[in-house]
N, C-alpha and C positions, 0 to 999 in steps of 0.2 A: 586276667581279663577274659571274658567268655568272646569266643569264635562266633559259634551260633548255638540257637535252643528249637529242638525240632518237638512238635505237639501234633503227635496224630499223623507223622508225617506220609504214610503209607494212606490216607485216606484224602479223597477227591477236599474235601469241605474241612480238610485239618489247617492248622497253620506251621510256619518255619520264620523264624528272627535270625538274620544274616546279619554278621559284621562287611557294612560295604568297604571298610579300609584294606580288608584280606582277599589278597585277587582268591586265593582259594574258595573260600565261604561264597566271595560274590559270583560265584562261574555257577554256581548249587544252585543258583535262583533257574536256573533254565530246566530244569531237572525238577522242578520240583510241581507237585501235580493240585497243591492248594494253594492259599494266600503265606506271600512273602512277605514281611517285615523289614526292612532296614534298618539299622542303626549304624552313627557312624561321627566320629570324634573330629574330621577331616575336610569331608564336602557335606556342605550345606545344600542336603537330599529335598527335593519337591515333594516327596514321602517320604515318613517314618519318623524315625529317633535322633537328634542329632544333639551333640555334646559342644555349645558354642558359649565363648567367653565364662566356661565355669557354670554354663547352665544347661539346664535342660531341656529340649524343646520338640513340643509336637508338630510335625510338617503335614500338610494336607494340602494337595493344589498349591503348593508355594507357600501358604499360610503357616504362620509358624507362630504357634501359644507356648509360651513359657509354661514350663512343670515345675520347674525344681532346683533350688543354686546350688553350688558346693557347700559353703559355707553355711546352708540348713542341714548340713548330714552330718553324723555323731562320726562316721566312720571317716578315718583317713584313708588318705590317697585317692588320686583323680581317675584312677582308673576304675577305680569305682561308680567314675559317673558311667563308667559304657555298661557294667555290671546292671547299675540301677535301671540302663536302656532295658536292658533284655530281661529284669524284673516287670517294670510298667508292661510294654508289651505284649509280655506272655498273660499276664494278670487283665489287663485290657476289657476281655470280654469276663468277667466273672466278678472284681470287682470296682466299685467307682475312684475316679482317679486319687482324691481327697486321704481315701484310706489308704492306697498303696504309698501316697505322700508319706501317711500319718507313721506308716510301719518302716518306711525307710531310713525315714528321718531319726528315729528312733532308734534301729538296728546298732547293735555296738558290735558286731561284729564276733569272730572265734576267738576264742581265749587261747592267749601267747600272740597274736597277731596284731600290732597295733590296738595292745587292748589298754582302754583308759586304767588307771587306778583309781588315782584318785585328782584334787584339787586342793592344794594348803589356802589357808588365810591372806598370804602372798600372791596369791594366782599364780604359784609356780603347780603345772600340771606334767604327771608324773605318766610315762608308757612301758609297756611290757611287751617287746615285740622280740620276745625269745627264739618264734619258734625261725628266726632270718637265721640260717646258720653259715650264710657265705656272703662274699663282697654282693655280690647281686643284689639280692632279697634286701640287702642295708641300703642300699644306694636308692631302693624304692621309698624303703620307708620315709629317707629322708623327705626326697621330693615330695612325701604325704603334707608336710605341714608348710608355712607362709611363711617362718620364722627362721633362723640358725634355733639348733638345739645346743644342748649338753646332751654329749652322746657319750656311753658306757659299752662299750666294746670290745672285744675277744676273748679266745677260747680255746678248745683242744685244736689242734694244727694238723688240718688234713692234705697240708702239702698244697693248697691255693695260693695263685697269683693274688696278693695286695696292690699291684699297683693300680689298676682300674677304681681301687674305689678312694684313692689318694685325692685327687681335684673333687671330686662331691662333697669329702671332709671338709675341706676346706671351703669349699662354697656354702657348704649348707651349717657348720659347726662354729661354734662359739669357743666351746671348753670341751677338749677331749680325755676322757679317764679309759686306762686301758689295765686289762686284766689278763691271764692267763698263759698259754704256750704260744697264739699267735703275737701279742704285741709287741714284740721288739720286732717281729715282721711290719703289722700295719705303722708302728714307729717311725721305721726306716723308710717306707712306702713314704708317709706325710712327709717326713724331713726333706725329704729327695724332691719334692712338689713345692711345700716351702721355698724352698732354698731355688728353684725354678722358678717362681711366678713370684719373688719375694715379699712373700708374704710372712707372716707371725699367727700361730696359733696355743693357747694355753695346753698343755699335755703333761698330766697327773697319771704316776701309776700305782697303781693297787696292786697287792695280793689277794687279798679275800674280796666276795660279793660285800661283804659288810660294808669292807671297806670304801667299795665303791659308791655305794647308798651315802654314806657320809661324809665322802667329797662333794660327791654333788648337791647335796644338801647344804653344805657350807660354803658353795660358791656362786649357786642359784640366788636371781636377785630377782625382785618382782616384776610377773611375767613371763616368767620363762619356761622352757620344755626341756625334760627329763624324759630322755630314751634311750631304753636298754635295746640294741640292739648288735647282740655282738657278732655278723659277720663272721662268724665261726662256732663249730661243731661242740657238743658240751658234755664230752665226754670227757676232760680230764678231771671234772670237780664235781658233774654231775650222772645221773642216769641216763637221761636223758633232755630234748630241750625244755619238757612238761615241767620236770621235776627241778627242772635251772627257773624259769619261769615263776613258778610255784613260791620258789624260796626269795626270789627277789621281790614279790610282790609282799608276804609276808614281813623280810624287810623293813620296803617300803611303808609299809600300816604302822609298823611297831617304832620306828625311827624319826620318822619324816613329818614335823609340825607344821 
């Protein structure tokens, strides 16, 4: 998520977009010698950008016009709406609102990051979010989507705590396929949570990327989300997360009806 976006900031007549949620960022507004922007996911501001109920909205004197929903953007994850804040904004004076819509809504974002593939016949829709290489970065991704996924996970083992992302699994997952030198870590992590909040989760494991495309392939039923997001580093199978990324999506095209 962006902090702030400074435009000219060194000049009387330039502008600055502050995140009002960061007492940091919001302390800049006093300092600062042109027009502030705000944005802000939290309070509902008299001016600027605000991120409420999943939408967008322009605040002027209290007045507040709808931009933009979540569920209009190609891109996952909500923290994208603050992102989109500090895109409209900065764009504001250059172009009209309609097109910054047009290009957002469009935007698919970097490739390995929550990147679409594809979509089967099924409406089983397939992601590629290689470049997460730790519990964190996964725990985003999940929160990106409405659903539980089938999530495809782990990797070279750089010595990370798994427990923190054990209850997100479980909250946000369906069917877990796990791969590489961390799973019998993030295994133990789930098992440990399971067996806490007694719950039941399906957990398949692979040896190969192959392998894991065709579990989940074979266990995905209409509607559903396929995310590769392994919560670890990928260096023991691959070069890098580009080239882990790369090969799964390939894969995915060559396999996946």
């Amino acid at each position: 998520m962006l902090k702030s976006v400074f435009l000219h900031h060194k000049m009387s007549h330039g502008k600055v977009i502050l995140n009002y949620d960061n007492e940091i960022t919001r302390a800049l507004a006093d300092e600062v010698k042109g027009k502030v922007i705000f944005f802000s996911s939290k309070t509902k501001l008299d001016n600027g950008y605000i991120v409420d109920n999943d939408t967008i909205k322009l605040c002027e004197n209290k007045l507040r016009k709808h931009i933009l929903n979540y569920k209009d953007m190609t891109l996952k994850g909500r923290h994208n709406l603050e992102n989109a804040c500090c895109a409209i904004a900065a764009t504001e004076d250059f172009v009209d609102i309609q097109t910054a819509i047009k290009v957002i809504t469009s935007f698919k974002g970097v490739e390995h990051r929550l990147e679409f593939i594809l979509e089967t016949e099924n409406n089983v829709k397939w992601y590629n979010d290689s470049v997460s290489s730790s519990p964190t970065r996964t725990i985003a991704g999940l929160n990106a989507f409405d659903k539980k996924v089938i999530l495809i996970a782990g990797g070279y083992d750089k010595n990370l705590d798994y427990t923190p992302i054990a209850k997100p699994i479980l909250d946000h997952v369906k069917s877990l396929i796990l791969i590489g030198q961390t799973k019998d870590k993030i295994y133990k992590a789930v098992l440990n949570e399971m067996e806490k909040e007694n719950k039941d989760l399906n957990i398949y494991n692979a040896n190969t990327l192959e392998e894991t495309v065709e579990i989940a392939n074979r266990i995905s039923t209409y509607g559903d989300i396929v995310l590769f997001s392994p919560a670890s580093a990928s260096f023991d199978m691959f070069k890098n997360f580009a080239d882990r990324g790369i090969k799964f999506k390939d894969l995915v095209c060559k396999m996946v009806k």
